[in-house]
N, C-alpha and C positions, 0 to 999 in steps of 0.2 A: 502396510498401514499400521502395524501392531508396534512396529517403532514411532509409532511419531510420537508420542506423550516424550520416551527418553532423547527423543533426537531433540526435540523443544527445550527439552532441561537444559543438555549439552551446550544448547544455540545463547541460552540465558545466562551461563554461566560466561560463555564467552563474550556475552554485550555488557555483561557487568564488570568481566576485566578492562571493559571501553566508556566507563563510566564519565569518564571525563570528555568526552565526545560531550556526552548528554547537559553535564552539567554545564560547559558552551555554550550549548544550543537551545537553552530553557527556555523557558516561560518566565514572566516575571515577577521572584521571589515573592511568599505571603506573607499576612505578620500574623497566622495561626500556626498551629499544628497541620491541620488538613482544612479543607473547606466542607463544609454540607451544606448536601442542596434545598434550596428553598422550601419547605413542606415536610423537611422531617425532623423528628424531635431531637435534637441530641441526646436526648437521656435513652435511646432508643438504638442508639449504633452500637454495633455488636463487632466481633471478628468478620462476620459475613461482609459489611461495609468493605472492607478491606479484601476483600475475594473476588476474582474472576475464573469462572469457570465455563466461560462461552467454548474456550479450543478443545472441551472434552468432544464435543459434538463432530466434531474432525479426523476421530479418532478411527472409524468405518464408514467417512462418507465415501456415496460414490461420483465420480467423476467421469465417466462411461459417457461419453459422447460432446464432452465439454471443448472449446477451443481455447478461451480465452481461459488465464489462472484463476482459483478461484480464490479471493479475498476477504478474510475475517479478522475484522478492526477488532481491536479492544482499546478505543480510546474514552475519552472522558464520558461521548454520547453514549456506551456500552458500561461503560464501567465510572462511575459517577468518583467514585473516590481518587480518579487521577486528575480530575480538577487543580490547576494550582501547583502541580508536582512538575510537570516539564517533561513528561513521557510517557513515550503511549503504545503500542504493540501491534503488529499485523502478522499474522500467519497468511501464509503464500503456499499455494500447490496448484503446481502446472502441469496439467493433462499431457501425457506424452505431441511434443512440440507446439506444446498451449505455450499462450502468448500473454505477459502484459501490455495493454499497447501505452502507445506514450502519453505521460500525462506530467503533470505536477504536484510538488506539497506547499502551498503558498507559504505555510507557519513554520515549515522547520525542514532541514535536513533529515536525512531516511540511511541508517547502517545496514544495511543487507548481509544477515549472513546466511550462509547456504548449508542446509545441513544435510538435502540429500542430491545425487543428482547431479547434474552438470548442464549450468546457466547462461548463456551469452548474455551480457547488458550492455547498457550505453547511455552517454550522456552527449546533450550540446547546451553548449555555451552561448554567452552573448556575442558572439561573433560567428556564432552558428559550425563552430567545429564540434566533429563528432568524434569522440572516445569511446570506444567499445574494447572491452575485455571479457573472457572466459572464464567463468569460475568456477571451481568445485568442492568439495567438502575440505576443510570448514572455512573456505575463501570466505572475505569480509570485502565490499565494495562502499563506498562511500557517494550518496548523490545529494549534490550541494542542496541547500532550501532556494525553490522557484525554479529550477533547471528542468529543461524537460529531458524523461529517462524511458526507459523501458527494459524489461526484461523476457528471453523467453529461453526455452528448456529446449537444448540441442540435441534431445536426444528423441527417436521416434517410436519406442520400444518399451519405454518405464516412466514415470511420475518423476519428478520435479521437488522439491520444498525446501521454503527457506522464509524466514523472520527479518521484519524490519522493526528495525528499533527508531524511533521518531524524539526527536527533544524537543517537543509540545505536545502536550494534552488532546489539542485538537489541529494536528497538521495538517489537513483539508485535504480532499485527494480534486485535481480538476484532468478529467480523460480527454484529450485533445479529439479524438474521433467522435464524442458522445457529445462534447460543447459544440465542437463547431457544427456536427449535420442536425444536431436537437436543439438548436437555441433560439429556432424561432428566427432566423436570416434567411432572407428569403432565397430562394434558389435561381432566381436571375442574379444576386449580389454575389452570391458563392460563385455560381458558374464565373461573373466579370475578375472576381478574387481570386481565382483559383485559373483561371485564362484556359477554360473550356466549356462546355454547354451546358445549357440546362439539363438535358437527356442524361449527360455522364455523373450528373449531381446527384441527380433523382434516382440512379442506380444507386450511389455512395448512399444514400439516404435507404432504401431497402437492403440496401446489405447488412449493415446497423440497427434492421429492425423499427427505425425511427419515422416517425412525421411531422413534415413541420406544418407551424400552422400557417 
């Protein structure tokens, strides 16, 4: 864990040599400098506006029992000053064969790079084919914006980490296993959607942790 601060660096400098991804895949352009948000003075921003230091807290976390990776945003809702800017940050660590499960980024494409570890990921398309590739340090994966992806850590023995670089502010995360048994559908429609029973639904639904209403 005592690498991760420099492995972060390393990952940064390499999604900056990929700048042009980001600038692609932006947000759309302001006619400011920056934006601030609603309720603070301008005359009052400082260098701090301009800091995020949410990933120090990463630095000794523990992960001791986790399945799923564990996900720390620094987009606009965390870090107010990327408002407007067109990128936004996620530190990823996956518990030995921790998993991200499949989801999506509605607002933007996600560059993954991996900086410790060894990753399997995958994408599907509109036509529902699946791509999955292997990656290991300092492999770079590309998953389009709105595709559904997934990652998890092939290995059963050591920890996982890796950085998505996002080209929006607020690329939205939606987890396919958490919308569909949490959204409040009911568990006759799933069972009928899903072409098996209520009983097998209602397990999918404890296993998730979740209830619907």
């Amino acid at each position: 864990m005592g690498k991760f601060c420099s492995l972060i660096a390393f990952a940064t400098i390499l999604a900056l040599a990929n700048y042009s991804f980001l600038a692609n895949a932006r947000d759309p352009d302001i006619l400011k400098d920056f934006l601030i948000p609603i309720g603070i003075d301008p005359s009052n921003i400082t260098s701090q506006f301009f800091t995020y230091t949410g990933f120090r807290q990463l630095v000794n976390v523990n992960i001791t029992g986790r399945t799923a990776a564990l996900v720390t945003k620094a987009s606009m809702v965390e870090f107010p000053a990327l408002e407007g800017q067109g990128v936004s940050v996620a530190a990823l660590i996956y518990p030995p064969s921790g998993i991200n499960p499949p989801h999506v980024h509605p607002r933007a494409s996600e560059l993954l790079i991996v900086i410790q570890g060894v990753l399997e990921v995958g994408i599907i398309d509109s036509t529902n084919k699946l791509y999955t590739q292997t990656l290991q340090v300092p492999d770079m994966f590309i998953f389009p914006k709105g595709l559904v992806h997934y990652q998890i850590n092939t290995r059963s023995d050591s920890p996982a980490y890796a950085l998505g670089m996002f080209g929006s502010a607020n690329a939205g995360t939606v987890s396919l296993p958490s919308s569909v048994f949490g959204s409040g559908i009911s568990a006759e429609i799933l069972a009928e959607a899903f072409k098996t029973d209520v009983e097998t639904i209602s397990k999918l639904i404890a296993a998730n942790n979740i209830t619907l209403s």
